[in-house]
Biopython code that builds the backbone (N, CA, C, O; Angstrom):
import numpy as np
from Bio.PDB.StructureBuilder import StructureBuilder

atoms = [
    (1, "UNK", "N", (95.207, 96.374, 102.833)),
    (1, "UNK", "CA", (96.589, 95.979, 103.020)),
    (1, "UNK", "C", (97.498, 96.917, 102.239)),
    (1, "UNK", "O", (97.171, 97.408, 101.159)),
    (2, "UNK", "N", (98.663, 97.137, 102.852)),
    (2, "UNK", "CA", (99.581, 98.431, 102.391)),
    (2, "UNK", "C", (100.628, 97.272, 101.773)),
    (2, "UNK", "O", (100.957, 96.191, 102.262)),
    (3, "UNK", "N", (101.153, 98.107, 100.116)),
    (3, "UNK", "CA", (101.727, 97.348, 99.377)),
    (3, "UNK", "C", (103.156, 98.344, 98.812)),
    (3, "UNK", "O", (102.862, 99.502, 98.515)),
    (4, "UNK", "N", (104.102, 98.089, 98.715)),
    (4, "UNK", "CA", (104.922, 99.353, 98.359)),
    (4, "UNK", "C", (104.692, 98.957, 96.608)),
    (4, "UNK", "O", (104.338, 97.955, 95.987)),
    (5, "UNK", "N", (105.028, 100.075, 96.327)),
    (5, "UNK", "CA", (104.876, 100.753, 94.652)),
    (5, "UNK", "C", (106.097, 101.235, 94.068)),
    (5, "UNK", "O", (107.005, 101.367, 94.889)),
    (6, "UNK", "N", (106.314, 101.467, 93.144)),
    (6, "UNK", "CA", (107.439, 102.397, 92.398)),
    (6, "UNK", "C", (106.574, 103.636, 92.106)),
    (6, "UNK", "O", (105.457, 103.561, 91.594)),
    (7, "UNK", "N", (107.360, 105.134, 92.583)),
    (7, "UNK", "CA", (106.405, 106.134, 92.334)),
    (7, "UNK", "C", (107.427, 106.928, 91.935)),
    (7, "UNK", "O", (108.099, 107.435, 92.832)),
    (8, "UNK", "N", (107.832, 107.262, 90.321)),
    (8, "UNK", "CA", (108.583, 108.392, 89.827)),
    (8, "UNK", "C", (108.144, 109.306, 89.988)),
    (8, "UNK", "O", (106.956, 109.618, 89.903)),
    (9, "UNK", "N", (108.990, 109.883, 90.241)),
    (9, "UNK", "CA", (108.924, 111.736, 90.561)),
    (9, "UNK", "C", (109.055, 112.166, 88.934)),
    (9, "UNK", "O", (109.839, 111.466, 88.294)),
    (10, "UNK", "N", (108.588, 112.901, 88.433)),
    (10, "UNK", "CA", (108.628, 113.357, 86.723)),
    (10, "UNK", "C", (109.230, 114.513, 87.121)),
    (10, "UNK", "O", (110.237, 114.472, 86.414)),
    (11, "UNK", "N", (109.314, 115.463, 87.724)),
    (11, "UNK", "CA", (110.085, 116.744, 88.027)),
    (11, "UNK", "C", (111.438, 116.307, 87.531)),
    (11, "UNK", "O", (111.989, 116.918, 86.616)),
    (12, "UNK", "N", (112.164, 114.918, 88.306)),
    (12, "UNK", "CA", (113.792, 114.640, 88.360)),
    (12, "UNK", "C", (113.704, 113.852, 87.322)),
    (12, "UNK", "O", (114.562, 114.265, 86.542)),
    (13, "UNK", "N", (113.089, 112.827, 86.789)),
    (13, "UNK", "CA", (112.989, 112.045, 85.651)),
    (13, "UNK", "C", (113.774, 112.589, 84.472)),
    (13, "UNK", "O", (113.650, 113.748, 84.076)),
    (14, "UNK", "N", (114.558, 111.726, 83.954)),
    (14, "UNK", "CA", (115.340, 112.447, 82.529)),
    (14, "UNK", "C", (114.914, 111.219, 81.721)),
    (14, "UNK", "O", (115.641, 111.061, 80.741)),
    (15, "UNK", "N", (113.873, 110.235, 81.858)),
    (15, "UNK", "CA", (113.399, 109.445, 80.989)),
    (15, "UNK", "C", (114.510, 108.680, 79.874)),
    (15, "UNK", "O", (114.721, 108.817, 78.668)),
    (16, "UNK", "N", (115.120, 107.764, 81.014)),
    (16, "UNK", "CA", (116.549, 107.483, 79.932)),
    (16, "UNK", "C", (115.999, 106.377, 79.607)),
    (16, "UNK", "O", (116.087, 106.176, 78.396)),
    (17, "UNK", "N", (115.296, 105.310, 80.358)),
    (17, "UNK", "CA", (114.827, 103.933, 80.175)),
    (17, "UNK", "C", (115.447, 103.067, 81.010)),
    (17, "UNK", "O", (114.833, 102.039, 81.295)),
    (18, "UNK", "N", (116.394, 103.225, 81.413)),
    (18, "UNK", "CA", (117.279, 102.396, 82.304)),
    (18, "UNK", "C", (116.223, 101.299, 83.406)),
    (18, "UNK", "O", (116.409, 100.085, 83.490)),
    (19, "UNK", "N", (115.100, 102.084, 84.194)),
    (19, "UNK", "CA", (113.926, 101.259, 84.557)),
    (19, "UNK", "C", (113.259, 100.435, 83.911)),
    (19, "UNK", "O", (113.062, 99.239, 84.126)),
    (20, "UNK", "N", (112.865, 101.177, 83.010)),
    (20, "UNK", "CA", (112.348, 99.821, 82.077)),
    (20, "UNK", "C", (112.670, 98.564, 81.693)),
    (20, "UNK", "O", (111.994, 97.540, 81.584)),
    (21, "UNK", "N", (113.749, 98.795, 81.515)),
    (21, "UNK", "CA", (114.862, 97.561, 81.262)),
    (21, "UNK", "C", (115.043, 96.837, 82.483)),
    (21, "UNK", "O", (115.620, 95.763, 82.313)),
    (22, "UNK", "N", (114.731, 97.095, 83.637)),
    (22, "UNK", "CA", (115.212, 96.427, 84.728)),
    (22, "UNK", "C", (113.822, 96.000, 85.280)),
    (22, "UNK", "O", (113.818, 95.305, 86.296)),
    (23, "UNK", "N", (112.871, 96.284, 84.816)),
    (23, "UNK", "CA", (111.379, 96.039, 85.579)),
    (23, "UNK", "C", (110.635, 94.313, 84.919)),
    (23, "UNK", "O", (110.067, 93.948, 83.890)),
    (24, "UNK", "N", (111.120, 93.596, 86.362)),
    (24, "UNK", "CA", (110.970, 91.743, 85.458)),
    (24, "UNK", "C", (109.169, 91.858, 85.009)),
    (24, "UNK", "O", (108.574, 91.011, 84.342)),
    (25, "UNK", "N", (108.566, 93.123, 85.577)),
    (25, "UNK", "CA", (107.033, 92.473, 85.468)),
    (25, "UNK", "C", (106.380, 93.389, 83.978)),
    (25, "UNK", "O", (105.322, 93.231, 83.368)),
    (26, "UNK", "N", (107.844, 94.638, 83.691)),
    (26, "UNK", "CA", (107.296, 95.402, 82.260)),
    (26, "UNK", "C", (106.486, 96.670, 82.770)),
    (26, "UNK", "O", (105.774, 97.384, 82.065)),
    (27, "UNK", "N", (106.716, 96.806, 84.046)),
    (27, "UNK", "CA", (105.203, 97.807, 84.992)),
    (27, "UNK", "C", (105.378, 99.447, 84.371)),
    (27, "UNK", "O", (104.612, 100.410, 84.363)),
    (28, "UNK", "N", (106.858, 99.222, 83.839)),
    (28, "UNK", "CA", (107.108, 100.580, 83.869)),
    (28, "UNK", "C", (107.319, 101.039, 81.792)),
    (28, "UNK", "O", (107.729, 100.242, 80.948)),
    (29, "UNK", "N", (106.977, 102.188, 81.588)),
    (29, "UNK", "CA", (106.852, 102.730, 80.317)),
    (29, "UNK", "C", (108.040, 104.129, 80.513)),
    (29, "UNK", "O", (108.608, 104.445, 81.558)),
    (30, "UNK", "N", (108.139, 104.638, 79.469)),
    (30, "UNK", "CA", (108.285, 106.032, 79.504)),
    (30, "UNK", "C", (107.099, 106.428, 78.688)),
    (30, "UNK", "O", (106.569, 105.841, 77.744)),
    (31, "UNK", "N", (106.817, 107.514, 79.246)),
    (31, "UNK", "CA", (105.503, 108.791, 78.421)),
    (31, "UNK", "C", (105.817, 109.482, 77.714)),
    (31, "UNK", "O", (106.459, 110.432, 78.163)),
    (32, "UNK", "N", (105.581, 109.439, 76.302)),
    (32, "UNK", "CA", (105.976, 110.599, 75.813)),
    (32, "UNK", "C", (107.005, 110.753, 75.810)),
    (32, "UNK", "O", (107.336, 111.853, 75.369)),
    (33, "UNK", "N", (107.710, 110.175, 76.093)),
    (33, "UNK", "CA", (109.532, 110.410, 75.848)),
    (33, "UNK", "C", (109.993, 111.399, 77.152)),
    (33, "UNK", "O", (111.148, 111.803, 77.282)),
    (34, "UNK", "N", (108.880, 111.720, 78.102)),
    (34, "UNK", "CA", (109.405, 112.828, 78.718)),
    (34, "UNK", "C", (109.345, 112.476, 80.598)),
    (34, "UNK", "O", (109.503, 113.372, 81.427)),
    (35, "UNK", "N", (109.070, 110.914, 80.987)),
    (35, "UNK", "CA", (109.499, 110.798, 82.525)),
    (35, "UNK", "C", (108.421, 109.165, 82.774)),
    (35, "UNK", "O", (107.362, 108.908, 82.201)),
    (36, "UNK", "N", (108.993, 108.500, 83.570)),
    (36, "UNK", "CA", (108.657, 107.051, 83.717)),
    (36, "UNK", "C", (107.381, 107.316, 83.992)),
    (36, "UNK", "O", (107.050, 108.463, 84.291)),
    (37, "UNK", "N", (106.272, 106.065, 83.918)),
    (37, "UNK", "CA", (104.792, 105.932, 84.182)),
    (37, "UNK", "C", (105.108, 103.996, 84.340)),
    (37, "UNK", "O", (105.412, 102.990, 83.698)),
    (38, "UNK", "N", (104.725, 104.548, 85.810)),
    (38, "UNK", "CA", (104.441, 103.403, 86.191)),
    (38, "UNK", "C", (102.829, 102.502, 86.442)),
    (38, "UNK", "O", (101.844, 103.033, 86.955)),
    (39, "UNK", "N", (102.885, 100.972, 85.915)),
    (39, "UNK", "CA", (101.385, 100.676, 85.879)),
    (39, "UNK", "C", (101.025, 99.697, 87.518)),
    (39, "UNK", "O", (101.384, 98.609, 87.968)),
    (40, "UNK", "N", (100.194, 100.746, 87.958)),
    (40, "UNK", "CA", (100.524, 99.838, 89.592)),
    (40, "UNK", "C", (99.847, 98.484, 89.662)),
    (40, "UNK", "O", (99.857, 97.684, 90.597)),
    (41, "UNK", "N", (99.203, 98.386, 88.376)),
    (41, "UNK", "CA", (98.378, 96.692, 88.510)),
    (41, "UNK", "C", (99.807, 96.019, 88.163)),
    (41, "UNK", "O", (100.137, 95.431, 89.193)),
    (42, "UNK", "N", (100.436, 95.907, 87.541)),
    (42, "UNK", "CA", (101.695, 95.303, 87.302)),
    (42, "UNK", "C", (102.628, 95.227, 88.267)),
    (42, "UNK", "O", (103.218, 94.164, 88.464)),
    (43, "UNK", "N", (102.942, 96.583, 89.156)),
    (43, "UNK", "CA", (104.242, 96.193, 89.674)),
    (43, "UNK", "C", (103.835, 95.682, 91.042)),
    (43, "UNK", "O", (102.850, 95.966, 91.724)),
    (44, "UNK", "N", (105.080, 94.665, 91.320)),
    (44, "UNK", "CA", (105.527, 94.289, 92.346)),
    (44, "UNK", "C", (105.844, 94.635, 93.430)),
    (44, "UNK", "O", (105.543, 94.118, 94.506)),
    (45, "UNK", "N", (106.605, 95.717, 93.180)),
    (45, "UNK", "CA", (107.620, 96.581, 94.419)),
    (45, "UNK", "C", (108.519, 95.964, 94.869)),
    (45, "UNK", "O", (108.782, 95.951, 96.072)),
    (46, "UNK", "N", (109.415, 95.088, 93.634)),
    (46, "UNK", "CA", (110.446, 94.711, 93.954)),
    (46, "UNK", "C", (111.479, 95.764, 94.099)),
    (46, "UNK", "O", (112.184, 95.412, 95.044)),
    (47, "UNK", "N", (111.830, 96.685, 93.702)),
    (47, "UNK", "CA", (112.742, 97.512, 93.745)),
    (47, "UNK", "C", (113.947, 97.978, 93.036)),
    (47, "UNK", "O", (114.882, 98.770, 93.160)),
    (48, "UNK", "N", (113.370, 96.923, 92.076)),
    (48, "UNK", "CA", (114.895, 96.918, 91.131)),
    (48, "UNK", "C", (115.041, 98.455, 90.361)),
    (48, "UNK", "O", (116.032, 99.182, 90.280)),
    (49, "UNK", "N", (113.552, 98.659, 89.796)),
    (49, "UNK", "CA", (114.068, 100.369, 89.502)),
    (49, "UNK", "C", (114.344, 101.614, 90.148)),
    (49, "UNK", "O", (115.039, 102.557, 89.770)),
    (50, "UNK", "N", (113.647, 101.442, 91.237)),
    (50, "UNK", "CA", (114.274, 102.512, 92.100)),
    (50, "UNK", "C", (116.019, 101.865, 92.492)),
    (50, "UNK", "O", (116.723, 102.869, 92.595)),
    (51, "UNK", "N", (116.569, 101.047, 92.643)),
    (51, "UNK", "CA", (118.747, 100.578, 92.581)),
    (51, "UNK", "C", (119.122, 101.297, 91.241)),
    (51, "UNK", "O", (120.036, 102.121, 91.210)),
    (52, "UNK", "N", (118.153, 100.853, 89.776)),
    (52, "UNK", "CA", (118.922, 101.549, 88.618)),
    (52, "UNK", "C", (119.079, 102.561, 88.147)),
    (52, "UNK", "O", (119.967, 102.821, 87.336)),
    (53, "UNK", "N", (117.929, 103.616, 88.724)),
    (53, "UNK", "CA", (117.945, 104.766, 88.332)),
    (53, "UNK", "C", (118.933, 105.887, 88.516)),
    (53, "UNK", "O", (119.131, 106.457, 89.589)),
    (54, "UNK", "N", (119.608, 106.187, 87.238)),
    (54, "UNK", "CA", (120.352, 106.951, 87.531)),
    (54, "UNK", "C", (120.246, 108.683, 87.968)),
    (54, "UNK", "O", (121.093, 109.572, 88.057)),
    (55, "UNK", "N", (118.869, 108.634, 88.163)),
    (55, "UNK", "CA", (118.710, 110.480, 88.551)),
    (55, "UNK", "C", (117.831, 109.780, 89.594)),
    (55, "UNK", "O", (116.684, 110.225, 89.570)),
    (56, "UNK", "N", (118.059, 108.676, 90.635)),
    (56, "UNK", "CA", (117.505, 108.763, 91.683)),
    (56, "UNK", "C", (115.811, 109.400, 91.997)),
    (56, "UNK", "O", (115.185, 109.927, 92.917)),
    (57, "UNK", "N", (115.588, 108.939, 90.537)),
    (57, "UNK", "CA", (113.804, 109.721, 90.451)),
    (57, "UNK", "C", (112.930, 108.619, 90.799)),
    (57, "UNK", "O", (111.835, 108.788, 90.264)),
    (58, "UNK", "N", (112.987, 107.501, 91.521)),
    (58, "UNK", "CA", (112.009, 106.814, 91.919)),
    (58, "UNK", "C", (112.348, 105.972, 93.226)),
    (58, "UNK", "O", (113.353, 105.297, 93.447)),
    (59, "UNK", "N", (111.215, 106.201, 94.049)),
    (59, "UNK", "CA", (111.530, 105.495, 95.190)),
    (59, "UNK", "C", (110.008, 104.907, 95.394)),
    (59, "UNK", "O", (109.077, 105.489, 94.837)),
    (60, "UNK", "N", (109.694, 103.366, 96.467)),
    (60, "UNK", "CA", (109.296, 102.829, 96.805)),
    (60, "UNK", "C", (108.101, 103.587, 97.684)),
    (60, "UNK", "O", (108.359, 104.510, 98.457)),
    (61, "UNK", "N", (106.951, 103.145, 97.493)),
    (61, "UNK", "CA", (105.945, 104.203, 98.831)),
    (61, "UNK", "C", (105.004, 102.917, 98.724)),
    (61, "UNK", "O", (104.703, 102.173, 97.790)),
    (62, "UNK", "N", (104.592, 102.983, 100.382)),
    (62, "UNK", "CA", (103.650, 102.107, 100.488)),
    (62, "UNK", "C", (102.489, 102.649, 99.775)),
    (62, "UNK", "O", (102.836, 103.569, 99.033)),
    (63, "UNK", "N", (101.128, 102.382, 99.737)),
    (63, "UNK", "CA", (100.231, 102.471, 98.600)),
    (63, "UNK", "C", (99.050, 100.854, 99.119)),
    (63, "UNK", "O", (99.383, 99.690, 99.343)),
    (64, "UNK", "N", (97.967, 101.379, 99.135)),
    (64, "UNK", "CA", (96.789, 101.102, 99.493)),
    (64, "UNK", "C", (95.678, 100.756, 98.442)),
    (64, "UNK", "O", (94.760, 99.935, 98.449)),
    (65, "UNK", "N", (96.190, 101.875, 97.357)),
    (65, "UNK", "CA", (95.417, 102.178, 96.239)),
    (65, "UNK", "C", (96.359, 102.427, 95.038)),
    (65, "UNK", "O", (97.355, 101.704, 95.048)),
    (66, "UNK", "N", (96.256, 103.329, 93.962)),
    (66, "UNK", "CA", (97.199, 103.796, 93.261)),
    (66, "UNK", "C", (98.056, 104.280, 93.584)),
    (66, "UNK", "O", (97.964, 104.755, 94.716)),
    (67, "UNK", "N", (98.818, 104.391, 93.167)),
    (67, "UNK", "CA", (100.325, 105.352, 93.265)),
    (67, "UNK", "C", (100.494, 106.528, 92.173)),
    (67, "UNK", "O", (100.408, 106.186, 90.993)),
    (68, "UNK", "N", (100.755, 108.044, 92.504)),
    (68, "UNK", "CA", (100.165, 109.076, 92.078)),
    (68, "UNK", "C", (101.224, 109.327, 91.125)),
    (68, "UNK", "O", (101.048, 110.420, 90.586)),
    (69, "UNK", "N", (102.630, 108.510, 90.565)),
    (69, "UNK", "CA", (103.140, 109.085, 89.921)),
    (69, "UNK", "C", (103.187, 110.100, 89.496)),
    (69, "UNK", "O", (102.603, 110.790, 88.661)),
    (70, "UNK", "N", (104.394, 110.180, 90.526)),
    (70, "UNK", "CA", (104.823, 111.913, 90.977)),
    (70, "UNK", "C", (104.082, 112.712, 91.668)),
    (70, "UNK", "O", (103.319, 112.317, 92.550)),
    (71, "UNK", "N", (104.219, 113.779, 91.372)),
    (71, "UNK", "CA", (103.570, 115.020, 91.651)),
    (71, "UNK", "C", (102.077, 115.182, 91.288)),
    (71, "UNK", "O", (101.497, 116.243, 91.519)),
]
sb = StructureBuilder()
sb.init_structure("model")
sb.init_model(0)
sb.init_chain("A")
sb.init_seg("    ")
for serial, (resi, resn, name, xyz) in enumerate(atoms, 1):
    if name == "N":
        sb.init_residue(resn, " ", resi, " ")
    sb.init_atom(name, np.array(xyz, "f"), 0.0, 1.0, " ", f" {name:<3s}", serial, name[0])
structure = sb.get_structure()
């Protein structure tokens, strides 16, 4: 069964936190201070971090399995 995911792009990521703060299930971290990591056993795919992000670095992908965060 195909499930959508949050999958940051780390290329566009400026790792502000703004996702984090908006993620009700916690799915999402920053790494290293340097671009979101998302935990796909956690998230939902509600969507709320891909609306807050302000560098538009994460969007929704269906997902079967993991989600490759990013690149």
């Amino acid at each position: 069964m195909f499930r959508k995911k949050a999958n940051p792009d780390r290329s566009i990521c400026v790792a502000c936190g703004v996702c984090v703060g908006q993620c009700p299930k916690g799915a999402i971290s920053i790494y290293k201070g340097c671009y979101a990591f998302v935990d796909t056993e956690k998230c939902v795919g509600c969507g709320l971090c891909e609306k807050a992000c302000p560098a538009n670095a994460i969007c929704l992908v269906e997902s079967d399995s993991e989600v490759t965060n990013g690149k």
